[in-house]
C-alpha positions in Angstrom: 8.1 -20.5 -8.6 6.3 -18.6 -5.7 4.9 -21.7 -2.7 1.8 -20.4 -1.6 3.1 -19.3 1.6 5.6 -17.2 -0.3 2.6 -15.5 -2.1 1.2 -14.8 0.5 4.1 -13.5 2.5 4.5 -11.5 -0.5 0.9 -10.1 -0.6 0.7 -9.1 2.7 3.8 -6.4 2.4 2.4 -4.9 -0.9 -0.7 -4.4 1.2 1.7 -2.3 3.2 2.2 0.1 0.5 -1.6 1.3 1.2 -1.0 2.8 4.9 -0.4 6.0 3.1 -2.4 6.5 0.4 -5.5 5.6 2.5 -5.0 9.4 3.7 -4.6 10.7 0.6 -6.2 8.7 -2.1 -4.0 10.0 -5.0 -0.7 9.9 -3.3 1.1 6.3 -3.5 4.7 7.2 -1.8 5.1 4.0 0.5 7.6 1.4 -0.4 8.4 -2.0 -0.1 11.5 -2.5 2.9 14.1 -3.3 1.0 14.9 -6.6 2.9 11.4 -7.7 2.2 12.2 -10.2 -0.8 15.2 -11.8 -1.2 16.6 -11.7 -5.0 15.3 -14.5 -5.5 11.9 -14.3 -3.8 11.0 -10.8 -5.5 7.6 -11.7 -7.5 6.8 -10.4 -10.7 4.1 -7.9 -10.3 0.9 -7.9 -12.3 -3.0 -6.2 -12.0 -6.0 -8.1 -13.4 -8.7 -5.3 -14.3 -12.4 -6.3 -15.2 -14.9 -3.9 -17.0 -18.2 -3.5 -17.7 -19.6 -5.8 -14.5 -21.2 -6.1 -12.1 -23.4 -8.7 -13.6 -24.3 -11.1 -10.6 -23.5 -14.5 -12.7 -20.7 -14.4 -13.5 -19.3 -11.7 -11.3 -19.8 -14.0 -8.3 -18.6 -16.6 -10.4 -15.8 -14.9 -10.8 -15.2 -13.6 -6.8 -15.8 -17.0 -6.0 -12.9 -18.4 -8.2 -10.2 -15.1 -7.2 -11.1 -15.9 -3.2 -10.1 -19.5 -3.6 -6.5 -18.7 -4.9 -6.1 -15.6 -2.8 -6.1 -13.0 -5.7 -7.3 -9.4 -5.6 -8.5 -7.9 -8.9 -9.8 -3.8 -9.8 -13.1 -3.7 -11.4 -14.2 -0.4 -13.5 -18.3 -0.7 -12.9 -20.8 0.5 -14.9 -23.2 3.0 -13.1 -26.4 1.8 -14.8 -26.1 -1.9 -13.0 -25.1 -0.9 -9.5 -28.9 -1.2 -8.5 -29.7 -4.3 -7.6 -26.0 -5.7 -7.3 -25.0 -3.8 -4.0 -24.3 -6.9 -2.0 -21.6 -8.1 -5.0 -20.2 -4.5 -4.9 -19.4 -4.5 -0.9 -18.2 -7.9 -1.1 -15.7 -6.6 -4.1 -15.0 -4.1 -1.5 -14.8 -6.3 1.8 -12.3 -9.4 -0.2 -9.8 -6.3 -1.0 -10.6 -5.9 -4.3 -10.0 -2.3 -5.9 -13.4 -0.9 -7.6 -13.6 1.9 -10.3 -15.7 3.9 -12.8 -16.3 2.5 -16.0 -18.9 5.6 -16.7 -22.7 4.8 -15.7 -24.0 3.8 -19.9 -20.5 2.6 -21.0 -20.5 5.6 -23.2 -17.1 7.3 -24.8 -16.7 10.3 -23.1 -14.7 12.4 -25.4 -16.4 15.3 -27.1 -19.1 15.1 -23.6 -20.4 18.6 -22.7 -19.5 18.9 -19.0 -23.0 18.2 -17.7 -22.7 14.9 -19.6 -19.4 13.9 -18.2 -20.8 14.6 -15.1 -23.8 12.3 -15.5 -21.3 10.0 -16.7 -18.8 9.9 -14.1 -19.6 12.1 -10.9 -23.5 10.3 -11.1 -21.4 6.9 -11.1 -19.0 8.2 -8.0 -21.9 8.9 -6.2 -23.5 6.0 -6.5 -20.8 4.3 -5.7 -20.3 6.1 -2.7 -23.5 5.4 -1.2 -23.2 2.0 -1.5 -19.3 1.6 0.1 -19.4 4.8 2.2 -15.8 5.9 0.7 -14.5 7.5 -2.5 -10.7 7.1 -4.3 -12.6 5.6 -7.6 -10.0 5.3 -10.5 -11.4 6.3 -13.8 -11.3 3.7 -16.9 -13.1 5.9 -20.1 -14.8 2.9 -22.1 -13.2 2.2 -25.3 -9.9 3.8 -24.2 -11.3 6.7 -25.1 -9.3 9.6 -23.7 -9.1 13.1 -25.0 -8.0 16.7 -22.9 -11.4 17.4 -22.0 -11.4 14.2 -20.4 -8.3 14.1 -18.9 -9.0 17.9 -17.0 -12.7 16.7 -16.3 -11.7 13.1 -14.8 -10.5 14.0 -11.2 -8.9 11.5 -10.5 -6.3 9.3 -12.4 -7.4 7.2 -15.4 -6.1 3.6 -15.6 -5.7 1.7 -19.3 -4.4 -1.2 -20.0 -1.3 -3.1 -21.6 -2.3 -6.7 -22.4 -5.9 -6.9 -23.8 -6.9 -9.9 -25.2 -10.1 -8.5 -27.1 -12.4 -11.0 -25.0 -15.7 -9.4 -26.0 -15.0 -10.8 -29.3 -15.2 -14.4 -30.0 -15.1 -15.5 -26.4 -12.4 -17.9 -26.7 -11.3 -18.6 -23.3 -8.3 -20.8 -24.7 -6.9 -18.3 -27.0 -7.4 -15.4 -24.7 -5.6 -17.6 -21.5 -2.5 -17.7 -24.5 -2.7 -14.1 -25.7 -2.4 -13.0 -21.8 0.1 -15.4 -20.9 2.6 -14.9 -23.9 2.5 -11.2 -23.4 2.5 -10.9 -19.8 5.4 -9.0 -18.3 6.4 -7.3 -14.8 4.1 -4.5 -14.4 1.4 -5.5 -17.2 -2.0 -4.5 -16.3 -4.7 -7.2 -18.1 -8.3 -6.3 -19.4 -10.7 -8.5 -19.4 -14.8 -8.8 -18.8 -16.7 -10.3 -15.9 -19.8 -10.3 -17.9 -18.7 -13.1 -20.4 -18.2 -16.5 -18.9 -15.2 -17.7 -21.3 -13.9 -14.6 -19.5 -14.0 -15.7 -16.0 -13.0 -19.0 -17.1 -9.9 -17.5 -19.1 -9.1 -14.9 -16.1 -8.9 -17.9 -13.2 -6.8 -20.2 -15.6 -4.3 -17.1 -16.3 -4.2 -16.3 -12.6 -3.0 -20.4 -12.6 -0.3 -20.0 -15.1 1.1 -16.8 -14.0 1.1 -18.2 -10.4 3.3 -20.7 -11.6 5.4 -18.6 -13.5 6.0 -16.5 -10.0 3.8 -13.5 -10.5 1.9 -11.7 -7.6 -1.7 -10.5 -8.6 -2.0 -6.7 -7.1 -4.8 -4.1 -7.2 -3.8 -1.4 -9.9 -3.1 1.0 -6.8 -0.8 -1.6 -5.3 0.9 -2.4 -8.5 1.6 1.6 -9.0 2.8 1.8 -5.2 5.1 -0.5 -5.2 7.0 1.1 -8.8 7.0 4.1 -6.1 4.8 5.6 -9.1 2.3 9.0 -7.9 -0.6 8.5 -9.6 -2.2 11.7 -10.7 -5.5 13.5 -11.4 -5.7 13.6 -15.3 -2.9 11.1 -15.8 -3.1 8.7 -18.7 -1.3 4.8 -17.0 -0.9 1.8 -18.8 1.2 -0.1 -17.2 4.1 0.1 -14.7 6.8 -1.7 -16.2 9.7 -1.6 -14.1 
């Protein structure tokens, strides 16, 4: 198991990978020196990804619990509850958390005209913009939900998932801790909900267990850096299994 000092030893060079996309937001070619980790140091990568939020409960709920244990998360927003929540966003943005698009009426955006995509997702950007001052928004389609028209319409990459524990259902946070843990691997990317409190009280327990089973918790971008992965415009990524 990762000490706490190993973590965040271990944290603070995957940060490194970020030098060079932050000039090109698109472009992820940094890498990790390979004398950083010894063989038995190197973590277990993994990205915890929350949709639908902000809601200012239980989002700061959850930000509150991911400070404490040093953890950075992605969130895919929703456009329509921006107003109102600004402060949570820039703190999302200040802690090093990594924020996304999540459309702005969580709406599937295959068969969208291109006027409706665009008040989808360039409307969302936008918004988003003027709150944090900076683009590089990934794109998460609601539902999954991906078809050609999204994929040539998104500009910029659009991020899935590879362990989803269907949380919007019975909002079990004791079957959804076990669903994540027994299915977690190197590379997973988790979904989840910060608008459902058995959610935020599932995701910190699983950050616990995973912690103690030597995993690092990375922003999606981070995760995809250090695989040496190029994420793409259009590109469908689920996961970045080593």
């Amino acid at each position: 198991m990762l000490s706490r000092t190993t973590r965040g030893g271990a944290a603070a060079l995957v940060l490194l990978l970020l030098t060079a996309w932050a000039a090109a937001p698109w472009v992820a070619t940094a890498s990790v020196p390979a004398a950083a980790w010894t063989a038995a140091e190197t973590p277990k990568l993994i990205a915890l990804t929350f949709d639908d939020g902000p809601r200012r409960s239980t989002t700061t709920a959850l930000l509150d619990g991911l400070a404490q244990r040093g953890v950075k998360a992605t969130f895919f927003l929703i456009g329509a509850q921006l107003e109102h929540n600004e402060d949570l966003i820039r703190r999302m943005d200040a802690e090093g958390h990594q924020i996304g698009i999540h459309t702005y009426d969580h709406v599937a955006l295959t068969g969208l005209s291109k006027a409706s995509f665009a008040a989808q997702v360039a409307l969302t950007r936008q918004k988003l913009m003027a709150i944090l001052g900076h683009d590089g928004f990934l794109l998460r389609p609601p539902y999954g939900a991906v078809d050609d028209a999204v994929r040539k319409n998104a500009g910029c990459p659009i991020i899935l998932w590879s362990i989803d524990p269907e949380d919007w259902g019975d909002q079990n946070a004791a079957r959804e801790i076990e669903h994540v843990v027994a299915n977690a691997q190197d590379g997973s990317i988790i979904l989840l909900h910060d608008i459902f409190p058995p959610s935020v009280e599932a995701a910190l327990a699983i950050v616990d267990r995973l912690h103690a089973q030597g995993y690092l918790f990375v922003t999606v971008e981070e995760l995809f850096a250090a695989r040496h992965i190029t994420l793409e415009a259009g590109e469908v990524y689920r996961d970045a299994y080593p």
